[in-house]
MIFI-326281 format. One line per field, with one value per atom (N, C-alpha, C, CB): atom name; residue number from 0; y, z, x. Coordinates in pm, whole numbers, padded with zeros to 5 digits. Each point is the difference from the previous one (the first is absolute). Glycine has a CB too. Layout:
MIFI-326281
name <- CA, ...
resi <- NUM, ...
yy <- Y, ...
zz <- Z, ...
xx <- X, ...
END
This chain:
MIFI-326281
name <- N, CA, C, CB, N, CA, C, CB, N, CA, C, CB, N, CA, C, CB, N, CA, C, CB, N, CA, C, CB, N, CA, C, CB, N, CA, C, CB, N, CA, C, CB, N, CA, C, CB, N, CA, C, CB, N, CA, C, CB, N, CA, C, CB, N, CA, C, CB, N, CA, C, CB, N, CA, C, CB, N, CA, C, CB, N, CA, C, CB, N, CA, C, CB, N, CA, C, CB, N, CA, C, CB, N, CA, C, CB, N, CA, C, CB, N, CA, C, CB, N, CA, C, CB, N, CA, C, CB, N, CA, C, CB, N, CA, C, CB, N, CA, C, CB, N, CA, C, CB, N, CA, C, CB, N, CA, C, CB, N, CA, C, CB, N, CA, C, CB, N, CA, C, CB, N, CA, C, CB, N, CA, C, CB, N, CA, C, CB, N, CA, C, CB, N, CA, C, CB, N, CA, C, CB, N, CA, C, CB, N, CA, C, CB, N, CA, C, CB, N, CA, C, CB, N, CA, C, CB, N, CA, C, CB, N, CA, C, CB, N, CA, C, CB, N, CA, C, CB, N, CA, C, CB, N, CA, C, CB, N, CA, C, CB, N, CA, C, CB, N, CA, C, CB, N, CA, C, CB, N, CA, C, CB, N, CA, C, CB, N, CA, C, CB, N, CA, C, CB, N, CA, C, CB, N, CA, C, CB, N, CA, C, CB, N, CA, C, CB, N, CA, C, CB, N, CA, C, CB, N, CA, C, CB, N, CA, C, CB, N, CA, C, CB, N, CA, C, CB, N, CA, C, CB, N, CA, C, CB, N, CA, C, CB, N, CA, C, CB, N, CA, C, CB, N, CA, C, CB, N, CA, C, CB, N, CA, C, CB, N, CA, C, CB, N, CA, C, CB, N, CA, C, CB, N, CA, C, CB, N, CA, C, CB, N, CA, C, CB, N, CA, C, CB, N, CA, C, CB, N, CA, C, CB, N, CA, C, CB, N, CA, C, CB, N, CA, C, CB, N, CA, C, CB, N, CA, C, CB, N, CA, C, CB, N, CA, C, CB, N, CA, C, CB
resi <- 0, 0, 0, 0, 1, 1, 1, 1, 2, 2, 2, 2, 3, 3, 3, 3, 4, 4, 4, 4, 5, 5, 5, 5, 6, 6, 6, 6, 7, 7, 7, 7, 8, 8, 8, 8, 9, 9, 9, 9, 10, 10, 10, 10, 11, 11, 11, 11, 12, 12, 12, 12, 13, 13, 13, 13, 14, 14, 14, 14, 15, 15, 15, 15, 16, 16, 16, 16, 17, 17, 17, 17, 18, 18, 18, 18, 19, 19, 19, 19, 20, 20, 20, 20, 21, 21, 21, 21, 22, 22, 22, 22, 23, 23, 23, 23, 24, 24, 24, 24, 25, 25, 25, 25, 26, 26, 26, 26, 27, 27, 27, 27, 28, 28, 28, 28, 29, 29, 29, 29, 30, 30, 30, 30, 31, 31, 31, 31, 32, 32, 32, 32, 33, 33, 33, 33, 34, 34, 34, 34, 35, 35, 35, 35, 36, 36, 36, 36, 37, 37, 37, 37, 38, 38, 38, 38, 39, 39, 39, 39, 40, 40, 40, 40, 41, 41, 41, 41, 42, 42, 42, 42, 43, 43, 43, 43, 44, 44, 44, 44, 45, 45, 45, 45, 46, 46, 46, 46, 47, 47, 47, 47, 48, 48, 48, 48, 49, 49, 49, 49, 50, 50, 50, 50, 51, 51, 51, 51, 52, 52, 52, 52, 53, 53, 53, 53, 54, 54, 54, 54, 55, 55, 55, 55, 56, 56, 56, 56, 57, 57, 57, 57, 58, 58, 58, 58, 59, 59, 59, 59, 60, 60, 60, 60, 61, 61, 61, 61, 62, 62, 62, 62, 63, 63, 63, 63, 64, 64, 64, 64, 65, 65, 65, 65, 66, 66, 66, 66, 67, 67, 67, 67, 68, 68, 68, 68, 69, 69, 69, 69, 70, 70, 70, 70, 71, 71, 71, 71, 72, 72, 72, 72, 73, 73, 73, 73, 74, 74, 74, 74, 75, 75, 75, 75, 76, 76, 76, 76, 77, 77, 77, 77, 78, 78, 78, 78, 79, 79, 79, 79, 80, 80, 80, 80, 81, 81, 81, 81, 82, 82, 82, 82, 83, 83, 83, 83, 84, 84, 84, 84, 85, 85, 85, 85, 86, 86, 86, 86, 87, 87, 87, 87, 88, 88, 88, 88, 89, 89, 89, 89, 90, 90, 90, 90, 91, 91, 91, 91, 92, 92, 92, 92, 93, 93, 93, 93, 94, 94, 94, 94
yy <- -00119, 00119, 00126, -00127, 00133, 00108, 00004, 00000, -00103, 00053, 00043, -00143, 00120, 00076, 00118, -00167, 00229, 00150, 00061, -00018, -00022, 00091, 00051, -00109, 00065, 00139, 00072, -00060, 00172, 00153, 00045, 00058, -00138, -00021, -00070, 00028, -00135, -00066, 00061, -00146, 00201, 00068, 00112, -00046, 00137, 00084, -00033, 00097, -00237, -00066, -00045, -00044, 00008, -00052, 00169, -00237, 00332, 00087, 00027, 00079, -00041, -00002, -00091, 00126, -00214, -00127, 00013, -00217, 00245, 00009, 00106, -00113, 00192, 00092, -00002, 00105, -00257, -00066, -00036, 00102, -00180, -00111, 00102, -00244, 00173, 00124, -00105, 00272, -00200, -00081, 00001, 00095, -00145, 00026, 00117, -00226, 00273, 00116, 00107, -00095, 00071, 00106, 00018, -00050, -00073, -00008, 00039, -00122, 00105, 00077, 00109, -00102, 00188, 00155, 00062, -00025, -00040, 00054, -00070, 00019, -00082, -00075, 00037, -00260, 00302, 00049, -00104, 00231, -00395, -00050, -00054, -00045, -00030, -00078, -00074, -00003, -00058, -00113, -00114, 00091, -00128, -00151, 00042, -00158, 00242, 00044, -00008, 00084, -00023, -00021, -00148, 00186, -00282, -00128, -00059, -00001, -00015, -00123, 00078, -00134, 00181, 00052, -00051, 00209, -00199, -00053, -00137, 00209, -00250, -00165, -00049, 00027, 00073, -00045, -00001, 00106, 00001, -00027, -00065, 00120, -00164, -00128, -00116, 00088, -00119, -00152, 00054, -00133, 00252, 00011, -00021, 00132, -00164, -00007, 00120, -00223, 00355, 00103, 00098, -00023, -00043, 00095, -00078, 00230, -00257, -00046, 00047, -00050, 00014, 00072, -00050, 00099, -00048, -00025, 00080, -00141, 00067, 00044, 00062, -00176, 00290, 00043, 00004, 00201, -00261, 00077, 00007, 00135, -00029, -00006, 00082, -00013, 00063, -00002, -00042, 00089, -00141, -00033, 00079, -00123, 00051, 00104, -00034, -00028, 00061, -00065, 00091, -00149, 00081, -00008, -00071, -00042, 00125, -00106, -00076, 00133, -00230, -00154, 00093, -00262, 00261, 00063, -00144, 00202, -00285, -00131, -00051, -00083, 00166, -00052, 00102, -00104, 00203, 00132, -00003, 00189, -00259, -00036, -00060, -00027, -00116, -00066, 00068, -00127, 00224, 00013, 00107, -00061, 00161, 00092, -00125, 00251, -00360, -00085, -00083, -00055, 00040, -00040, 00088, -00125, 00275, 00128, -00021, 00195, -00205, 00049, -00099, 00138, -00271, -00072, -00019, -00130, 00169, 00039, 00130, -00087, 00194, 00103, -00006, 00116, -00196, -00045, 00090, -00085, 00135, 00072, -00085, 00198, -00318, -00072, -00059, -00027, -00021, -00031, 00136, -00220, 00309, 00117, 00048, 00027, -00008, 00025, -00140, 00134, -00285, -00089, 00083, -00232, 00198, -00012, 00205, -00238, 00299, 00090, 00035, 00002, -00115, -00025, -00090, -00003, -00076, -00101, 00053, -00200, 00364, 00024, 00097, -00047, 00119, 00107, -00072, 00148, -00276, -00096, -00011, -00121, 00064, -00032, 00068, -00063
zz <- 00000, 00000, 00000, 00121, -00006, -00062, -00133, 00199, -00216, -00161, -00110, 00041, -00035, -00056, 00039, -00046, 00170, 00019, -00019, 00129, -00171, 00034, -00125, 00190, -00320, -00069, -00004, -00085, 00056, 00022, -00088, 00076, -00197, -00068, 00044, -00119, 00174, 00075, 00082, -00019, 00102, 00135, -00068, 00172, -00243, -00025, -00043, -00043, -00022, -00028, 00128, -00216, 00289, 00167, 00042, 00125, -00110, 00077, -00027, 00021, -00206, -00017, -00001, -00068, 00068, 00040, 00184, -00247, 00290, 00130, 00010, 00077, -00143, 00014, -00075, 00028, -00074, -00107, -00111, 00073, -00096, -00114, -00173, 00158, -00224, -00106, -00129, 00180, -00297, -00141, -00032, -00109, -00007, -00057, -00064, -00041, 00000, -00052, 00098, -00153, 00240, 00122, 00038, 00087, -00029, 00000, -00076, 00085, -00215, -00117, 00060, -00235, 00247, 00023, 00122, -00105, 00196, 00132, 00040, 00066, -00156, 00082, -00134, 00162, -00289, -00101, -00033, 00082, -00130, -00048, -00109, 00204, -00307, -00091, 00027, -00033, -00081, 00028, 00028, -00107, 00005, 00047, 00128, -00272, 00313, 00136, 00103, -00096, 00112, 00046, 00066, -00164, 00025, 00021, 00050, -00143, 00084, 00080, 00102, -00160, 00212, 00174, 00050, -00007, -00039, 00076, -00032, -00023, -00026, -00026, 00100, -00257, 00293, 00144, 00100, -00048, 00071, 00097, 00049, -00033, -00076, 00028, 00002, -00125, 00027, 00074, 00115, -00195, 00274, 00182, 00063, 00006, -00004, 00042, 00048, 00054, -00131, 00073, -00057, 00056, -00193, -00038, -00110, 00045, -00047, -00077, -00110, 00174, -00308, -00099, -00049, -00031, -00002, -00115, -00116, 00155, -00215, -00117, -00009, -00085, 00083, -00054, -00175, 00243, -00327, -00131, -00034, 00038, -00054, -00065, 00092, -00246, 00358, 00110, 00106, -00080, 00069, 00167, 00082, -00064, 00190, 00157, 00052, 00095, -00053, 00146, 00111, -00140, 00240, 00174, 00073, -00031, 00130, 00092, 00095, -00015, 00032, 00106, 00133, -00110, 00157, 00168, 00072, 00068, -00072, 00090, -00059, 00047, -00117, -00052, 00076, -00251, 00220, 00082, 00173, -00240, 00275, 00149, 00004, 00058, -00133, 00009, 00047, -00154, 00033, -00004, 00118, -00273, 00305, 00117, 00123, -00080, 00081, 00155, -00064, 00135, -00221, -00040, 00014, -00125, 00104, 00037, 00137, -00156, 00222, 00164, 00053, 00050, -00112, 00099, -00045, 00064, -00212, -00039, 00098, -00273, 00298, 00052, 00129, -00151, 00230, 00120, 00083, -00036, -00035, 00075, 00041, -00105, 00043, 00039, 00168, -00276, 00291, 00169, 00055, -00032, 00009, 00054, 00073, -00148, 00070, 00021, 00125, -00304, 00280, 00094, 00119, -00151, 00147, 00147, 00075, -00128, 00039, 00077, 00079, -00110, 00055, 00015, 00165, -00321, 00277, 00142, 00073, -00087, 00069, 00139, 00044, -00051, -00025, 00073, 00086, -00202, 00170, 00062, 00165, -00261, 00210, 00183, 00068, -00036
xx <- 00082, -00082, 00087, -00181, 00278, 00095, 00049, 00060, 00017, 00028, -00096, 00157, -00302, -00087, -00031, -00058, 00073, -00007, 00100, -00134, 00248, 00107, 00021, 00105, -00191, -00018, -00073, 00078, -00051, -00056, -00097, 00201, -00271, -00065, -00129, 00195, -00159, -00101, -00077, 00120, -00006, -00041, -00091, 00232, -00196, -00084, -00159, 00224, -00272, -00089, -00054, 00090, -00019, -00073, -00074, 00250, -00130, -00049, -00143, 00219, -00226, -00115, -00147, 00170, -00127, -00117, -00007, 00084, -00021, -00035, -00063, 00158, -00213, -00080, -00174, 00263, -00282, -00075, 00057, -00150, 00016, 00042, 00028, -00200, 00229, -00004, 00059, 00067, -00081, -00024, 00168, -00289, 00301, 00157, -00003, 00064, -00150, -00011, 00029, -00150, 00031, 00063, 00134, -00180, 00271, 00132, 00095, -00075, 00034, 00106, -00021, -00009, -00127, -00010, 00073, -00219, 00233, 00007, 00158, -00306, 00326, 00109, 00158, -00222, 00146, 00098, 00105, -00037, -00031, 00116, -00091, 00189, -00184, -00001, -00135, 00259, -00332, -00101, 00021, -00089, 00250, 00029, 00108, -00026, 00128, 00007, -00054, 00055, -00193, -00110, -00047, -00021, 00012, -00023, 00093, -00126, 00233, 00098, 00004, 00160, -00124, 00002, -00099, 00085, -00210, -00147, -00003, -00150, 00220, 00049, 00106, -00032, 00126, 00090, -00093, 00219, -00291, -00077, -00101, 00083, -00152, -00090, 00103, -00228, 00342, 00080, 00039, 00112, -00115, 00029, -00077, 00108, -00235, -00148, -00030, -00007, 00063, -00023, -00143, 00282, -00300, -00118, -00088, 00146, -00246, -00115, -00058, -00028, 00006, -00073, -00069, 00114, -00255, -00069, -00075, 00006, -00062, -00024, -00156, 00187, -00186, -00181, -00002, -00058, -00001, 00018, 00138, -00194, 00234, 00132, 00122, -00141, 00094, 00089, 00047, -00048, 00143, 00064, 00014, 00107, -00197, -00017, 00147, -00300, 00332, 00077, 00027, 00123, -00122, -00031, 00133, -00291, 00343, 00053, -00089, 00186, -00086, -00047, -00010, 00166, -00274, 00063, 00085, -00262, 00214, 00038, 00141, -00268, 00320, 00139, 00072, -00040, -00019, 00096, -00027, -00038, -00068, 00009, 00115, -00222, 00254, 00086, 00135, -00138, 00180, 00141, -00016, 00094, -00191, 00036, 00030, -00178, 00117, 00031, 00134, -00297, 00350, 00107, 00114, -00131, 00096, 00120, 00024, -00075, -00073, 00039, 00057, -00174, 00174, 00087, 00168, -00239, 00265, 00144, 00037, -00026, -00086, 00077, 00026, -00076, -00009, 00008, -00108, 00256, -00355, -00081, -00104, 00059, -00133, -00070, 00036, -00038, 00141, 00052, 00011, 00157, -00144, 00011, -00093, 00117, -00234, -00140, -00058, -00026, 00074, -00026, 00065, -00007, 00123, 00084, -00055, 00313, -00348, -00078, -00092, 00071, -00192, -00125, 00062, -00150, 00206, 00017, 00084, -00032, 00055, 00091, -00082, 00251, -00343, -00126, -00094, -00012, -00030, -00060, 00069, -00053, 00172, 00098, -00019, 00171
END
């Protein structure tokens, strides 16, 4: 999953889907790269399980997964070590 965010292309496509779902069209507009640009990027990101598309007619929606991005935020916090952090806090306000 990192190596799919860590381009800056992508990312700019997340930012905007995290703000709603939106067409490829839209994305060319707002996001200023290419149609097939556009696509293969939204092709990394669905093989990341990070974002979903379908088809109305002759445009592709796409949406991020929330339950993928749950994933990786509880996957950060325990690389960053904030997940035990937040424990061993909780169980010392308690004592």
């Amino acid at each position: 999953m990192h190596k799919t965010l860590a381009d800056v292309n992508r990312l700019r496509i997340v930012r905007r889907l995290a703000q709603g779902e939106a067409t490829v069209t839209e994305l060319i507009d707002q996001v200023g790269l290419s149609q097939p640009l556009v696509s293969w990027h939204l092709g990394k990101l669905r093989l990341a399980g990070l974002v979903e598309t379908r088809r109305i007619g002759r445009e592709t929606i796409s949406r991020l997964l929330p339950e993928a991005w749950d994933r990786f935020a509880t996957y950060e916090r325990r690389v960053l070590g904030l997940e035990g952090a937040d424990a061993a806090q909780r169980r010392s306000a308690v004592s």
